[in-house]
C-alpha positions in Angstrom: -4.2 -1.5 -20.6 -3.0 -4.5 -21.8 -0.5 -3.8 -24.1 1.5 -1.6 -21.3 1.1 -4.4 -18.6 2.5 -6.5 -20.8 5.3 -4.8 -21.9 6.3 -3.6 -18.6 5.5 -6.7 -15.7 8.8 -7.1 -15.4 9.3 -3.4 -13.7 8.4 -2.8 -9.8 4.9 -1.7 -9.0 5.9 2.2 -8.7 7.6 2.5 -11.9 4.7 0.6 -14.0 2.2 3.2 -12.3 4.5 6.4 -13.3 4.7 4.7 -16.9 0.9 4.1 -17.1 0.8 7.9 -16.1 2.9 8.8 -18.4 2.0 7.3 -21.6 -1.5 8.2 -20.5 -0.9 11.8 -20.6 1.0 11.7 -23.8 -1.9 10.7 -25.9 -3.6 14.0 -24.9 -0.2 16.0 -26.0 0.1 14.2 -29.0 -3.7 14.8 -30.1 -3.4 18.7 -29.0 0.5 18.9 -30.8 -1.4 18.0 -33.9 -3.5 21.1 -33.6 -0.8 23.4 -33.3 0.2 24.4 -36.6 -3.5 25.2 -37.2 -3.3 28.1 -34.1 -0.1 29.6 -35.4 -2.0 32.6 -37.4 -3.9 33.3 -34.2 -2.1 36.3 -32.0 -3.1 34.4 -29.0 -4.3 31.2 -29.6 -1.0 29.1 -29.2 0.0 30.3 -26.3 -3.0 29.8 -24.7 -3.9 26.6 -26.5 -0.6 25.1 -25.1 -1.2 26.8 -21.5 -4.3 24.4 -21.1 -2.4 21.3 -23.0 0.1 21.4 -20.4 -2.3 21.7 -17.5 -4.8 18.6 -18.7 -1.3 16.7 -19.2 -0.6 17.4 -15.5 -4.1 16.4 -14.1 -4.1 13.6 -16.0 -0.8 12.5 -14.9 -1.5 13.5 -11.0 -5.1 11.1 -11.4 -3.5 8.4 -12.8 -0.6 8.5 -10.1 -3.0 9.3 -6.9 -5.5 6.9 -8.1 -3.2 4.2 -7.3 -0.6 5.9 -4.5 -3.7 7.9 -2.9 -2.1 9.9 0.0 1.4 10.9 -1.9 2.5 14.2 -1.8 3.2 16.3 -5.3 4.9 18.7 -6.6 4.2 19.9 -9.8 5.2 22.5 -12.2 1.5 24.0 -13.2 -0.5 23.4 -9.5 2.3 23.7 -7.1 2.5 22.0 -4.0 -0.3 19.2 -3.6 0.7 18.6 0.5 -0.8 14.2 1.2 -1.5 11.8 4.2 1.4 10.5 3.1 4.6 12.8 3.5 7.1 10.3 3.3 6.6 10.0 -0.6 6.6 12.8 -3.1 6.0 12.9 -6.6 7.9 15.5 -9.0 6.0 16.4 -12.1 6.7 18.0 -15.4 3.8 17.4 -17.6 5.4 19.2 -20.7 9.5 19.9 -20.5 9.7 21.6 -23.5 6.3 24.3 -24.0 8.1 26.6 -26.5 9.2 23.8 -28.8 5.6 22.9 -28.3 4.0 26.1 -29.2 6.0 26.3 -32.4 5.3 22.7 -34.0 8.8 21.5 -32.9 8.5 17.9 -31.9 10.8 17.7 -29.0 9.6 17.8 -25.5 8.8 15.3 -22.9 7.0 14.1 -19.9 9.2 14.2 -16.5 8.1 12.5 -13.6 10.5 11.8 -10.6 9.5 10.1 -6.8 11.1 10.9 -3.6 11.2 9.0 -0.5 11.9 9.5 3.1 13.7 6.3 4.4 14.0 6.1 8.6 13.8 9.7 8.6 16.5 10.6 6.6 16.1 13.8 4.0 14.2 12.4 1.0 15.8 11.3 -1.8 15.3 9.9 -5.3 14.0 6.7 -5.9 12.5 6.7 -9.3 12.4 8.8 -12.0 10.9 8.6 -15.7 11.4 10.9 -18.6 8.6 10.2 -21.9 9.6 11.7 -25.5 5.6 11.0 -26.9 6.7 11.5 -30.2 9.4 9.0 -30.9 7.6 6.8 -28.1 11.4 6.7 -26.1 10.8 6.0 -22.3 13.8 6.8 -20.3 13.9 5.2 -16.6 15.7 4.2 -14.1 15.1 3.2 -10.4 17.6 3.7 -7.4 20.3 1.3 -7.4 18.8 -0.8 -10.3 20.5 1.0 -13.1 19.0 3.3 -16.2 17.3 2.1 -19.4 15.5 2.9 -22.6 12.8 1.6 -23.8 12.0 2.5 -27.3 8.4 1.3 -28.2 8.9 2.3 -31.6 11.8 -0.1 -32.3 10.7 -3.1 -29.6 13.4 -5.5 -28.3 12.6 -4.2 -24.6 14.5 -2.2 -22.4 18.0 -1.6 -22.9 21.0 -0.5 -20.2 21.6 3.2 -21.1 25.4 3.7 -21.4 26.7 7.1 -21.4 29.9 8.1 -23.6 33.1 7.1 -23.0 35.3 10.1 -24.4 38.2 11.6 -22.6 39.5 14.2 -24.9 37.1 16.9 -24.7 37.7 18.4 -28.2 36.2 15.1 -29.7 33.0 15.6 -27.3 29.6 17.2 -28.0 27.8 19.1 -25.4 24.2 19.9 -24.7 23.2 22.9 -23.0 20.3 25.6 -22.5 20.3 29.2 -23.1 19.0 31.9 -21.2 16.0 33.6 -22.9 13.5 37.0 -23.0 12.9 37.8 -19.2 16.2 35.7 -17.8 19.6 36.6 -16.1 22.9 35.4 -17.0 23.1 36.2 -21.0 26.7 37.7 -20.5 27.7 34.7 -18.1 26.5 32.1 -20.9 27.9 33.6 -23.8 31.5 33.1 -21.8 31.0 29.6 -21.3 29.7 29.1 -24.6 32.9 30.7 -25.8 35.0 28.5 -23.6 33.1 25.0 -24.8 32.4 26.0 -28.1 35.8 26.6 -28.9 37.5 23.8 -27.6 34.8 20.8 -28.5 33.2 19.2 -31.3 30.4 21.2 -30.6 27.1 22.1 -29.0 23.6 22.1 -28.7 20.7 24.1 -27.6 17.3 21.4 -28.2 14.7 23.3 -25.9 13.8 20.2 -23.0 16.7 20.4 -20.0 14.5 16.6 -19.6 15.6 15.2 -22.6 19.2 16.8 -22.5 19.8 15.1 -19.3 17.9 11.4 -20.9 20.4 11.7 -23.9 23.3 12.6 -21.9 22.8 9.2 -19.8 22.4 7.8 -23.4 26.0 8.4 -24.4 23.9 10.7 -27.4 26.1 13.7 -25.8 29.1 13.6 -23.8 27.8 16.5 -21.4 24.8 18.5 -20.4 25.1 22.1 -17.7 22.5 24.7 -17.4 21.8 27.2 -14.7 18.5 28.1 -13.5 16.2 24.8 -13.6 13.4 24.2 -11.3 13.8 21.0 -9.5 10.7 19.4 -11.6 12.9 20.6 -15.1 16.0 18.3 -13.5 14.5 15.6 -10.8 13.8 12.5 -12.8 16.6 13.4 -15.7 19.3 13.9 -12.3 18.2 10.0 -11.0 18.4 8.6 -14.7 22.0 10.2 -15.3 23.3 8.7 -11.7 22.2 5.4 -12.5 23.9 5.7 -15.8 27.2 6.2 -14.0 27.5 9.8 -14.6 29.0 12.6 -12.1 26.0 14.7 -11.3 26.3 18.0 -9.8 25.5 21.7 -9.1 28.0 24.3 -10.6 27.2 26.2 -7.9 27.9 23.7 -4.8 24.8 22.5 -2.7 22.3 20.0 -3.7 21.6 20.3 -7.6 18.1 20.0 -7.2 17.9 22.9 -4.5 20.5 25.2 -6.7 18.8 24.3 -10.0 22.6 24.8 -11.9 23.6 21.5 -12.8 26.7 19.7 -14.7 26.4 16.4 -16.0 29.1 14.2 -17.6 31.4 11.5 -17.3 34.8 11.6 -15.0 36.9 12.2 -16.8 35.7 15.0 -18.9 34.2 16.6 -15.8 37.4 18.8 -14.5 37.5 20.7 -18.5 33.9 21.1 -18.9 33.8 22.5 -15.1 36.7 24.6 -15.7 35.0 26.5 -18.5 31.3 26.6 -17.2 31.6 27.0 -13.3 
């Protein structure tokens, strides 16, 4: 406990308890991603195995957060709806953004964990929002109004601004994206706008975790993330982080992102080409 107080008393109350969660969580994931490659030979072991990964990961992180912000609301991606005494505060929870990367050894995924408040009865909106990569020990964050940073435990030196890419010309830029698999629409409508990005960029990527897409987006690591389809725990905490970066957030469907689940994220002036080809 003392190492992560240390590191992180110069963060507001909220945002050390959804770090605490977090990192709490991750040891479990990291012990269980260990185990992994051992299950692969069974038919269906891994997919199980992972099933019950994710949920301890989610009651682990819905403990740690209730223990000390007893009476919040939650909404999370394996128990649903978790209605408190509290209604003017909800947390968003995705204890594993990235399962099927998980279930086949691939060592990138990450912890999402957003919080939405209701100020003087206004619709509730974003406050904070955290996204935990266990394996390179990256913590992305970012609080509303105060910014977006990285902390990378592995490297120290503390918590850095996150600065997203500068690029105009849209053939030297690098996208990030997600593609639709076994069981979901829109395979025809991607392939188009893969064509139409693809074609015209220096290229993109398909990495598994719409979390950590949307973290390395903020990072200036790609120049622009869109994906249709997210639930609003895939996209809550990664939307918050790339708005405090300075990036133009949206849906590529109109309406609120979050509601819509199809989401565009890059910087001004590459958003007209890449919304022209994807939307």
């Amino acid at each position: 406990m003392s190492n992560i107080t240390d590191t992180t008393s110069h963060l507001s109350p909220i945002m050390r308890v959804m770090q605490f969660a977090a990192r709490k969580a991750s040891r479990n994931l990291l012990r269980d991603f260990g185990e992994v490659e051992h299950l692969q030979v069974a038919r269906k072991g891994p997919a199980d195995f992972v099933s019950k990964a994710d949920k301890k990961s989610e009651e682990t992180i819905i403990e740690n957060l209730l223990r000390d912000r007893p009476g919040y609301s939650v909404l999370a991606e394996e128990g649903g709806e978790i209605t408190g005494s509290d209604k003017t505060h909800r947390f968003i929870i995705d204890p594993l953004d990235g399962t099927t990367n998980f279930l086949h050894g691939i060592p990138h995924f990450a912890i999402s964990i957003a919080l939405e408040r209701e100020i003087d009865g206004n619709p509730k909106e974003l406050v904070a929002g955290l996204i935990y990569n266990p394996i390179t020990d990256e913590m992305f964050f970012a609080e509303k109004g105060k910014g977006a940073f990285l902390n990378d435990g592995t490297r120290g030196g503390g918590d850095r601004r996150l600065r997203p890419g500068k690029r105009e010309i849209f053939a030297d830029s690098l996208f990030a994206t997600g593609i639709p698999f076994l069981g979901r629409p829109g395979h025809a409508k991607f392939l188009k706008e893969l064509h139409q990005v693809m074609g015209h960029s220096s290229g993109v990527r398909r990495m598994g975790s719409a979390a950590l897409d949307l973290a390395w987006t903020a990072a200036g690591r790609y120049d622009g993330f869109w994906e249709r389809g997210l639930a609003v725990w895939d996209i809550a905490a990664g939307v918050l982080i790339a708005q405090e970066a300075g990036l133009k957030v949206e849906s590529l469907t109109g309406g609120d992102v979050l509601e819509t689940g199809d989401i565009i994220v890059t910087n001004e002036a590459l958003y007209e080409p890449l919304m022209e080809r994807v939307g």
